[in-house]
ROPA-260927 format. One record per residue (C-alpha): x, y, z; residue number from 0; chain; residue in one letter. Coordinates in steps of 0.5 Angstrom, whole numbers, plus 500, padded with zeros to 3 digits. Each point is the difference from the previous one (the first is absolute). Example, Ala and Ser with C-alpha at 12.3 -4.5 7.8 and 13.67 -1.06 7.14 Angstrom:
2
GUDREN   c1   c2   c3    n  chain  res
GUDREN  525  491  516    0      A    a
GUDREN  502  507  498    1      A    s
//
This chain:
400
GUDREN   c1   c2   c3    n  chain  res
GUDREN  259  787  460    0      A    x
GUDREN  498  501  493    1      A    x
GUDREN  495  505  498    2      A    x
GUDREN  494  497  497    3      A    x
GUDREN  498  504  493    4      A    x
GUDREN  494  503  500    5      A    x
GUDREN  496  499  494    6      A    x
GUDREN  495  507  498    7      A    x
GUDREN  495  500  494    8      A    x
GUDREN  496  506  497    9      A    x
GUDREN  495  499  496   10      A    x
GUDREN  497  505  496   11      A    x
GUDREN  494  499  497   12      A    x
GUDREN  500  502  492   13      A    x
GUDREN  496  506  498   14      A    x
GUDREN  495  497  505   15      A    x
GUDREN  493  504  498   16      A    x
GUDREN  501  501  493   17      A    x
GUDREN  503  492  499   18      A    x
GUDREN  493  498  504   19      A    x
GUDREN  496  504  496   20      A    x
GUDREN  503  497  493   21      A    x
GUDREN  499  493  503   22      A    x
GUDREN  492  501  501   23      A    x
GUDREN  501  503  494   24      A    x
GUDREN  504  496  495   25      A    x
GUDREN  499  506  494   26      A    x
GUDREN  504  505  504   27      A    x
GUDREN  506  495  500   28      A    x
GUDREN  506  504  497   29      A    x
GUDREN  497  507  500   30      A    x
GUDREN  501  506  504   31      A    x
GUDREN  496  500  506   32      A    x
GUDREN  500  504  505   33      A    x
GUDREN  496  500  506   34      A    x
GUDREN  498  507  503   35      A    x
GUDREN  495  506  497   36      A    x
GUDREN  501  504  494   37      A    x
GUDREN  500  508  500   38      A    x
GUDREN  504  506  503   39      A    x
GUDREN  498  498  507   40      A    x
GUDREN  502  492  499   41      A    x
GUDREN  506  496  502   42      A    x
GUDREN  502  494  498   43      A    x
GUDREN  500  494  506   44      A    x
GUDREN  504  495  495   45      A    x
GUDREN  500  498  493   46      A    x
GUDREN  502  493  495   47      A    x
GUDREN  508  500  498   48      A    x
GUDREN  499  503  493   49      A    x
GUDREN  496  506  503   50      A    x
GUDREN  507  501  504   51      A    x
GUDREN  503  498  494   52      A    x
GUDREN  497  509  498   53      A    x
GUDREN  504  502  506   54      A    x
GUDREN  493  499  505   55      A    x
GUDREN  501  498  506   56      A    x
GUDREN  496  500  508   57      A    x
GUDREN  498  508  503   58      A    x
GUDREN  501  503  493   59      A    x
GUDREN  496  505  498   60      A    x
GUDREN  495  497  495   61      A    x
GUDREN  499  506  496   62      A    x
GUDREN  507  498  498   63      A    x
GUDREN  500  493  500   64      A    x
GUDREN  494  501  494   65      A    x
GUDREN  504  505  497   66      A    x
GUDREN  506  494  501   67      A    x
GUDREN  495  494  497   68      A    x
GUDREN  494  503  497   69      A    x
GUDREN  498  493  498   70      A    x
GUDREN  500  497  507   71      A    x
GUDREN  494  497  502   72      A    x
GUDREN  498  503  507   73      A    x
GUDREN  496  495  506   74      A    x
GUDREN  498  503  506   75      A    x
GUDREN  502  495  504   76      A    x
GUDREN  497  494  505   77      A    x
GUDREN  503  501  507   78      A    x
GUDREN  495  494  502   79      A    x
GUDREN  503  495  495   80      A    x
GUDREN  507  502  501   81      A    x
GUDREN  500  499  507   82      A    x
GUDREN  496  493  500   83      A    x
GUDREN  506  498  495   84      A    x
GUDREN  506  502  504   85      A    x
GUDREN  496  496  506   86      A    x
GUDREN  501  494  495   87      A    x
GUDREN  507  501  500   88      A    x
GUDREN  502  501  506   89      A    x
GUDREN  497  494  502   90      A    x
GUDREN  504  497  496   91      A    x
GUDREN  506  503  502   92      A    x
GUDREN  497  497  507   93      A    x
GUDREN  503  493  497   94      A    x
GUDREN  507  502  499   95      A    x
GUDREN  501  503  507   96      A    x
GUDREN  497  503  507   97      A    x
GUDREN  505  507  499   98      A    x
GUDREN  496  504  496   99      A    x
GUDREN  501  508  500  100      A    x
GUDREN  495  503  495  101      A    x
GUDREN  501  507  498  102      A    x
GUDREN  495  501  496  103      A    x
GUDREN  493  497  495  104      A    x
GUDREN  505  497  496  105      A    x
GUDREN  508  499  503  106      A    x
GUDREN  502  497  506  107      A    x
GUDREN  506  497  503  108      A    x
GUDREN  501  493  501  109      A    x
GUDREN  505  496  504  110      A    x
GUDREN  503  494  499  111      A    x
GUDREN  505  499  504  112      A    x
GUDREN  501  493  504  113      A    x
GUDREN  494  498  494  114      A    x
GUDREN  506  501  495  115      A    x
GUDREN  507  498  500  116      A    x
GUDREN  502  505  497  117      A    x
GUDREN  500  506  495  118      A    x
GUDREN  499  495  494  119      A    x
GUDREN  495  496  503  120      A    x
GUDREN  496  506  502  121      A    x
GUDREN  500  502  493  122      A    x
GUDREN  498  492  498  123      A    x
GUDREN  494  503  505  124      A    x
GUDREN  498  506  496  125      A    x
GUDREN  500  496  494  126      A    x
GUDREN  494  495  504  127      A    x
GUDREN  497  506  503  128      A    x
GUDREN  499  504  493  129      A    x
GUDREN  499  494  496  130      A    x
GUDREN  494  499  505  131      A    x
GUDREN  498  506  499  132      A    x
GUDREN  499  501  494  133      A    x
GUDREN  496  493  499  134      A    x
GUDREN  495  502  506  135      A    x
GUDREN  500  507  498  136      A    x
GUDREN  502  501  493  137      A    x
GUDREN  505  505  502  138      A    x
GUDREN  507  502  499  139      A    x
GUDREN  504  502  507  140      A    x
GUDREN  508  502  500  141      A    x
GUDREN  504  498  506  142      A    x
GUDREN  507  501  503  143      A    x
GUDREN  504  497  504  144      A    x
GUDREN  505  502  504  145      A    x
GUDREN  504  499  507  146      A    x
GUDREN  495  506  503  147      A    x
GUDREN  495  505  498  148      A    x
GUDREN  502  505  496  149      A    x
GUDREN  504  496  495  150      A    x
GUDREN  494  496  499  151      A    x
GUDREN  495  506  499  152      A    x
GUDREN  506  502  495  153      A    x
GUDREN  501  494  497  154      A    x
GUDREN  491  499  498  155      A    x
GUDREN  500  506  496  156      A    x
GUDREN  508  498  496  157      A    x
GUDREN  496  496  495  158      A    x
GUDREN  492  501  500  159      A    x
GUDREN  496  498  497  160      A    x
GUDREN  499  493  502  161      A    x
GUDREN  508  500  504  162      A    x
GUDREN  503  496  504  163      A    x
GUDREN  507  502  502  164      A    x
GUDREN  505  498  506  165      A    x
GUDREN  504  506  502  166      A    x
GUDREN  505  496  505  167      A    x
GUDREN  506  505  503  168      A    x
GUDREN  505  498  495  169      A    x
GUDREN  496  503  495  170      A    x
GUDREN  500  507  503  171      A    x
GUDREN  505  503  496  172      A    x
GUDREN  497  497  493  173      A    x
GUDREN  493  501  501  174      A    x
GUDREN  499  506  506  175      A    x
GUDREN  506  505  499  176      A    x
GUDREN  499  502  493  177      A    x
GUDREN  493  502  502  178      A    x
GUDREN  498  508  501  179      A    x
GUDREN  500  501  508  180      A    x
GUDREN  492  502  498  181      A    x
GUDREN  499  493  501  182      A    x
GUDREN  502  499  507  183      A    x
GUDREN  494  500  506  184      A    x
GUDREN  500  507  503  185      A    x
GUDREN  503  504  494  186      A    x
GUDREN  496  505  497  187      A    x
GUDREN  500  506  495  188      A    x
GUDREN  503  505  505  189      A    x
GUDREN  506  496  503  190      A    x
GUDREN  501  496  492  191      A    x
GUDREN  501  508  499  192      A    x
GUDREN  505  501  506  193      A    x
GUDREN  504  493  498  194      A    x
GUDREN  500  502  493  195      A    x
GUDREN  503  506  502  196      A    x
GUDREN  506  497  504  197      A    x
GUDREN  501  495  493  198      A    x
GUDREN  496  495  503  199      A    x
GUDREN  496  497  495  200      A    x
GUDREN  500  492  500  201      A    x
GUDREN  500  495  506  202      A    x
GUDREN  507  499  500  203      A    x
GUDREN  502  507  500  204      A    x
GUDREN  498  500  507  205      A    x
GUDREN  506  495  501  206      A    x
GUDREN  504  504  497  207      A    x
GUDREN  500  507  502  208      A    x
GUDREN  504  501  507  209      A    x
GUDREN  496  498  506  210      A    x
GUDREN  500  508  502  211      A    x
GUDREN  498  503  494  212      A    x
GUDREN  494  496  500  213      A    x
GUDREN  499  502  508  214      A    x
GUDREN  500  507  497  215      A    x
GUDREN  495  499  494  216      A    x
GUDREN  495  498  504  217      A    x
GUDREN  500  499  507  218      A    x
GUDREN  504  494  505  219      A    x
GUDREN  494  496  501  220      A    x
GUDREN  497  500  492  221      A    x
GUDREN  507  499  497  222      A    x
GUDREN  501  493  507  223      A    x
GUDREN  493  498  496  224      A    x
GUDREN  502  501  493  225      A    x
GUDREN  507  496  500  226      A    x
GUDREN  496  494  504  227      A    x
GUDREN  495  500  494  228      A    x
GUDREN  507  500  495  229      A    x
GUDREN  502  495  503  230      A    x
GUDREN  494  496  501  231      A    x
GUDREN  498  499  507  232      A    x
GUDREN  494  501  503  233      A    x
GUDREN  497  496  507  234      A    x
GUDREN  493  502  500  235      A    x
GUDREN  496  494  502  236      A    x
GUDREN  494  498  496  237      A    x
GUDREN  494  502  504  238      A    x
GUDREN  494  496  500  239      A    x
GUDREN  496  506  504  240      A    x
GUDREN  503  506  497  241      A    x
GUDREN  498  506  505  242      A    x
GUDREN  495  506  497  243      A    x
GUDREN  505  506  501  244      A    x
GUDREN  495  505  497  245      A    x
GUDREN  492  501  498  246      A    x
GUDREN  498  504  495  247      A    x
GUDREN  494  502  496  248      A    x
GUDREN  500  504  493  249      A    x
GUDREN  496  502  493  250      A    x
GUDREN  501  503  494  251      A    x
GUDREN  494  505  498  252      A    x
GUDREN  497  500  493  253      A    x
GUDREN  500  508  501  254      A    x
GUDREN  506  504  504  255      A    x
GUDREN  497  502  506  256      A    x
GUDREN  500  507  501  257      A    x
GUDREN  495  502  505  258      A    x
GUDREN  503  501  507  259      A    x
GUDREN  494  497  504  260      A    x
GUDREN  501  493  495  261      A    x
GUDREN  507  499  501  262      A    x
GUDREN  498  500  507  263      A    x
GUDREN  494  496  499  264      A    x
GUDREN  505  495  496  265      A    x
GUDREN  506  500  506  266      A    x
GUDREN  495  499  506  267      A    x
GUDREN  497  494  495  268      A    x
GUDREN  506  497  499  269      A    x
GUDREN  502  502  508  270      A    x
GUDREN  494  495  502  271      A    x
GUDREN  501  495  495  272      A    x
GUDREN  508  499  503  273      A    x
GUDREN  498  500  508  274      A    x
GUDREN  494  495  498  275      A    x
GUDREN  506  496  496  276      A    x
GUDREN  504  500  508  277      A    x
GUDREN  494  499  504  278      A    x
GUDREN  499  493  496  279      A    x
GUDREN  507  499  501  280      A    x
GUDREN  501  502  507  281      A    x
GUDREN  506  503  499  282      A    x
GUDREN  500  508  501  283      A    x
GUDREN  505  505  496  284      A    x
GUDREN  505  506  503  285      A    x
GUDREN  502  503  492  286      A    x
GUDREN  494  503  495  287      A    x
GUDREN  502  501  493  288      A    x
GUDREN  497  503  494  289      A    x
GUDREN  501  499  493  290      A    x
GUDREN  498  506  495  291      A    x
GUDREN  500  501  493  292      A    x
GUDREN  499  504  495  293      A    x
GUDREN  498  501  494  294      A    x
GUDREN  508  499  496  295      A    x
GUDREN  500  495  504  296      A    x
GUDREN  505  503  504  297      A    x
GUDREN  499  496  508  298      A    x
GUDREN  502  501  506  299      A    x
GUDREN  499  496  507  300      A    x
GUDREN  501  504  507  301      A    x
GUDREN  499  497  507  302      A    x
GUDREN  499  503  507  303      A    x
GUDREN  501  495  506  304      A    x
GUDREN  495  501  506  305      A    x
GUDREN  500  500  508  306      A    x
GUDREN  498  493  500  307      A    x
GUDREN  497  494  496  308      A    x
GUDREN  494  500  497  309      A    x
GUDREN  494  497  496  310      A    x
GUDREN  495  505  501  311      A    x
GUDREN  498  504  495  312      A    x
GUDREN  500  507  502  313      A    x
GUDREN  507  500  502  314      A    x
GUDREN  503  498  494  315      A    x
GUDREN  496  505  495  316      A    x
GUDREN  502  505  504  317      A    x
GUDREN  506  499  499  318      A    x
GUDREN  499  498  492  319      A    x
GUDREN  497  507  501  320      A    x
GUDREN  505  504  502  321      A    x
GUDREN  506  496  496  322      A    x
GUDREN  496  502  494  323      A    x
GUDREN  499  507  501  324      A    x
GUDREN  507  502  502  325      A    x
GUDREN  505  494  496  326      A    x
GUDREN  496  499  493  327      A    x
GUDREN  501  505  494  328      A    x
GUDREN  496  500  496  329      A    x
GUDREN  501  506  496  330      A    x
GUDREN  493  501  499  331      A    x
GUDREN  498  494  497  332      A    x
GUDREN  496  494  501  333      A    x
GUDREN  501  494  504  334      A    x
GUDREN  500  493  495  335      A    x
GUDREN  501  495  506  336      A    x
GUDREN  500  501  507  337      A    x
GUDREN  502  495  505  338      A    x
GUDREN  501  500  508  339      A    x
GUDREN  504  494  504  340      A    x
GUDREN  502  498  506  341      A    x
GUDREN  507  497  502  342      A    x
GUDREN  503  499  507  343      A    x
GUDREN  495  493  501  344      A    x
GUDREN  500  498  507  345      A    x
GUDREN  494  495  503  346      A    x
GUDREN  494  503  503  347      A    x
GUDREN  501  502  507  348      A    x
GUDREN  508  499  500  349      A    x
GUDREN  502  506  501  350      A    x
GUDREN  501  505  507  351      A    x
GUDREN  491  501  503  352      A    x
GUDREN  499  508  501  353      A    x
GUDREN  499  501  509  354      A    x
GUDREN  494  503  498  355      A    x
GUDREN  495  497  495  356      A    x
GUDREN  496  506  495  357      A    x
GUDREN  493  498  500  358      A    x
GUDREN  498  503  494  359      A    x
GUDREN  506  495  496  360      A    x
GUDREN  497  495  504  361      A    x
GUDREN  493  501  497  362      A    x
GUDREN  503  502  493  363      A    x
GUDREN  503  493  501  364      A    x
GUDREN  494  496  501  365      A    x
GUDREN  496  504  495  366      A    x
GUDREN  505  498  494  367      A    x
GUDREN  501  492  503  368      A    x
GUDREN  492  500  500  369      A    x
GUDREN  501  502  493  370      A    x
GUDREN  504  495  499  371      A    x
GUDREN  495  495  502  372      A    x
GUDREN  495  503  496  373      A    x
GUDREN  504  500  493  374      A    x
GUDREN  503  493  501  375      A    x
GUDREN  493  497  500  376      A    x
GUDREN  496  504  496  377      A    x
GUDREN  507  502  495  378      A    x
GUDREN  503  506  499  379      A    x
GUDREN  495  505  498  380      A    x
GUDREN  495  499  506  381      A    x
GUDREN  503  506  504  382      A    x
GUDREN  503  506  496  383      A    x
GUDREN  502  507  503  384      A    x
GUDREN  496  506  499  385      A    x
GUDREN  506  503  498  386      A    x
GUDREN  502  495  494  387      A    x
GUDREN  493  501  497  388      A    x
GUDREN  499  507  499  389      A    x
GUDREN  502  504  493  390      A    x
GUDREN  501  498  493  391      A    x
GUDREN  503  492  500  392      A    x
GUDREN  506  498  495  393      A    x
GUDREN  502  494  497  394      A    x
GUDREN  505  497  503  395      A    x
GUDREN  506  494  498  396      A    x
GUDREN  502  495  506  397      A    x
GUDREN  507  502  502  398      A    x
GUDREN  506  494  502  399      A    x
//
């Protein structure tokens, strides 16, 4: 039986804020742009290629991007505008192909095969989709395309921006084995540094060291997942429905908080936005998380795993609570960013009913979806906690 070769595209749309703006704004064209907020307490959302050309880059720090590009031109963003954009252009992806898995505002998966013959008439598809693109939209996308997913999303970022390459398996050892083991999904700056310590330090050195040492550096399973990637398998499926795996809620405060009743004031905020966003999604969650960080920028995550699942909001502060004052170390100092999670996602109901039934959870249960209903038609601000309302308010930047 012969195998029907599957055709995968990754698009990545190029610096996608910053190329908007310029095209509302011609005269930015050519100039480093950066989206975000300047100042010690900013971070850069994402910036034009000649503002990277300074060495600026998305999550920095935008005391340094300024020090890096002081003669950038900073705009505060448009969410609004962006997601409109990126509506448009999914619709055009639509005519390509029903397969589309979307990672996020500005790059998706596509999959084209049994639409393209081949890996090259896929890449005669992504020359139509991007030229599309650009005549609707006036903006440039870079696409790979590939027999899987990881070497297309590879394959995207070979030659932006405006790049279209075609990574076939027979290319592997030319274009991917030369490559720094940082660039293969999962590798990050820890086990970089593990590899790195066993001589590994390009693709292709996962190949040539014995099986056995590999195993030793990092483990059976990462040194199984490593190789596959080395050798360019990857079967994941391109998902239209991407399952939610976590719901979380996070800010950045133009002032360290500092003062024990705001911090918990900021966790229980953050608890209740996080069980309203399950309650919306009827799903429940098993695992809280929280995010601090401090003023270095120095960022921990902790996470502690209830009883049963939940999407009510005093469980999940309380458990955000007691992970905040045993696992974080502060040292002292302020809180810059702070963000609760929950993970272990199952539908509403799904899980195992208690016997006996708490009549205190089931009023608390219909006060909080009362309040829902409330918030839903008259907005969000209709009904707040007493709790959130007293003290001194801060400014405050929307999180991811």
């Amino acid at each position: 039986m012969t195998t029907i070769e599957r055709v995968i595209l990754h698009l990545d749309m190029d610096a996608f804020f910053a190329a908007i703006e310029v095209r509302e704004n011609p005269s930015l064209a050519g100039k480093p742009v950066i989206i975000g907020h300047p100042g010690k307490r900013g971070v850069v959302a994402t910036c034009s290629y000649e503002a990277r050309k300074f060495g600026v880059h998305s999550a920095l720090p935008s005391v340094v991007a300024e020090r890096r590009c002081p003669q950038a031109i900073w705009l505060p963003g448009r969410r609004k505008l962006y997601s409109t954009v990126s509506r448009r252009i999914r619709a055009i992806l639509d005519r390509f192909s029903p397969t589309i898995e979307p990672l996020s505002i500005d790059e998706a998966f596509i999959d084209l095969s049994g639409i393209a013959r081949d890996l090259a008439g896929g890449a005669e598809k992504a020359r139509q989709m991007k030229q599309t693109i650009e005549t609707e939209e006036r903006l440039t996308a870079s696409v790979g395309v590939a027999p899987n997913k990881f070497l297309a999303k590879l394959a995207s970022d070979m030659e932006k921006p405006d790049g279209l390459v075609l990574l076939p398996l027979d290319a592997l050892e030319r274009r991917v084995w030369p490559l720094k083991v940082e660039r293969l999904w999962g590798v990050g700056p820890r086990l970089a540094e593990r590899l790195h310590g066993g001589g590994i330090r390009i693709v292709g050195d996962l190949l040539r060291v014995p099986k056995n040492s590999l195993v030793a550096l990092v483990g059976e399973r990462s040194a199984a997942h490593l190789r596959s990637l080395a050798r360019g398998q990857d079967r994941r499926p391109v998902e239209t429905a991407r399952k939610t795996k976590s719901i979380s809620e996070e800010r950045t405060y133009v002032e360290d908080l500092t003062d024990p009743q705001e911090i918990d004031r900021a966790l229980f905020a953050r608890a209740e936005g996080v069980a309203r966003q399950l309650r919306r999604e009827g799903l429940e969650g098993r695992t809280v998380h929280i995010k601090v960080r401090n003023p270095d920028f120095k960022t921990w995550t902790r996470a502690w795993t209830l009883p049963e699942a939940t999407d009510m909001s005093q469980p999940i502060v309380d458990a955000a609570r007691r992970l905040f004052a045993e696992r974080s170390r502060l040292a002292g100092g302020g809180v810059r960013l702070l963000g609760v999670g929950v993970s272990g996602l199952e539908p509403t109901g799904s899980g195992q009913a208690s016997l006996f039934a708490d009549p205190r959870e089931a009023k608390v249960r219909k006060a909080e979806l009362a309040a829902d209903e409330v918030r839903g038609r008259l907005g969000r601000n209709a009904l707040t906690r007493a709790r959130l309302i007293r003290g001194p308010r801060r400014s405050e930047q929307d999180g991811d």
